[in-house]
C-alpha positions as CSV (number, residue, x, y, z in Angstrom):
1,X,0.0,0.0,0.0
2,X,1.7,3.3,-0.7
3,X,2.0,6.3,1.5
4,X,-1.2,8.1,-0.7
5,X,-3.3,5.4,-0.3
6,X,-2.3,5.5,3.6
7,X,-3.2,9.2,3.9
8,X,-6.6,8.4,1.7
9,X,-7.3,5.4,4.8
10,X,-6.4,7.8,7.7
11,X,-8.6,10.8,6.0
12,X,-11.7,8.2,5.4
13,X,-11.3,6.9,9.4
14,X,-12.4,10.2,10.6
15,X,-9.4,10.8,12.5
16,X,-8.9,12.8,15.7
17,X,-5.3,14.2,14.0
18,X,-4.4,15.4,10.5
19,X,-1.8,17.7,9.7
20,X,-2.5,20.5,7.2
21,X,1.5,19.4,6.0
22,X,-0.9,15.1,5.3
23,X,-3.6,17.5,3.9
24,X,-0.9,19.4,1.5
25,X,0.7,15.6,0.6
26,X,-3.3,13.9,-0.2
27,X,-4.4,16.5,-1.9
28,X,-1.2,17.0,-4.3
29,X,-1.9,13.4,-5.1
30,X,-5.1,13.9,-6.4
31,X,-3.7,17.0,-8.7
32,X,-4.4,19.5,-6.5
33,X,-2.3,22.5,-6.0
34,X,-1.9,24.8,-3.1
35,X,-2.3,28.6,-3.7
36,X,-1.6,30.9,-0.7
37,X,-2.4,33.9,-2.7
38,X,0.7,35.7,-1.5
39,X,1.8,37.8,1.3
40,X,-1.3,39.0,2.4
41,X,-3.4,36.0,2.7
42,X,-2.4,35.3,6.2
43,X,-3.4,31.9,7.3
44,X,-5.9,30.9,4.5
45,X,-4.8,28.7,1.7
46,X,-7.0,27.4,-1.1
47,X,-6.2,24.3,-3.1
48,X,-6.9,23.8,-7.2
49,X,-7.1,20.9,-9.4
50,X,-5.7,22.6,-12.4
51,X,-8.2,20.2,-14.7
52,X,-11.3,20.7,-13.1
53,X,-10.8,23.7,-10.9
54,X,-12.6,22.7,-8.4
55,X,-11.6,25.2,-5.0
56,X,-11.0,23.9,-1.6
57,X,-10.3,27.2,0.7
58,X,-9.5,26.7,4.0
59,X,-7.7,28.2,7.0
60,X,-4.1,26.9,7.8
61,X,-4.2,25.6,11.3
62,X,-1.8,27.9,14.2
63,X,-0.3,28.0,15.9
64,X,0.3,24.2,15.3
65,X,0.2,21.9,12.2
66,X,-3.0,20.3,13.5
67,X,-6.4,20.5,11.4
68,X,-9.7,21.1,13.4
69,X,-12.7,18.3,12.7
70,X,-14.5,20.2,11.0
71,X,-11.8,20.9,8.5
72,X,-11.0,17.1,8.0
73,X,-15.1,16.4,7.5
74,X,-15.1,19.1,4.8
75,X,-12.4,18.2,3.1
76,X,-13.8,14.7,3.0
77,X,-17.2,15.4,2.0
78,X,-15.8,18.0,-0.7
79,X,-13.4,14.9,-2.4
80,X,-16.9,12.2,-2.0
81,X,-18.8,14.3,-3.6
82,X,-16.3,14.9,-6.7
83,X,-16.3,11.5,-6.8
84,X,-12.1,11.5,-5.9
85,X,-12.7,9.3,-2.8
């Protein structure tokens, strides 16, 4: 089992930690790239599939690497309903 598919298990487990740095590694395998908009978009990042764009924003977690629930759930039901996971 690679490390993708890994990171694709632990995301579909609902898991009480993910790091926005798994988040940045999942999503880059599904073709998404991360776009921080430059120096003024403080801790909000937005990931786009360059096919398809399709937009996931969300807020980089601080002061540590950890994602919230609510981030992981989104994230999860955003790549479901595309049909990615």
């Amino acid at each position: 089992m690679s490390k993708h598919e890994k990171l694709v298990l632990k995301l579909k487990s609902h898991p009480k930690t993910f790091t926005f740095t798994e988040l940045k590694k999942l999503l880059s395998g599904f073709g998404y790239e991360l776009h921080t908009g430059g120096k003024t978009s403080g801790s909000r990042a937005a990931f786009v599939h360059p096919q398809t764009l399709h937009i996931m924003r969300l807020h980089k977690p601080h002061p540590g690497d950890e994602m919230k629930h609510y981030q992981i759930k989104q994230v999860l039901e955003e790549l479901r309903d595309r049909g990615i996971v």
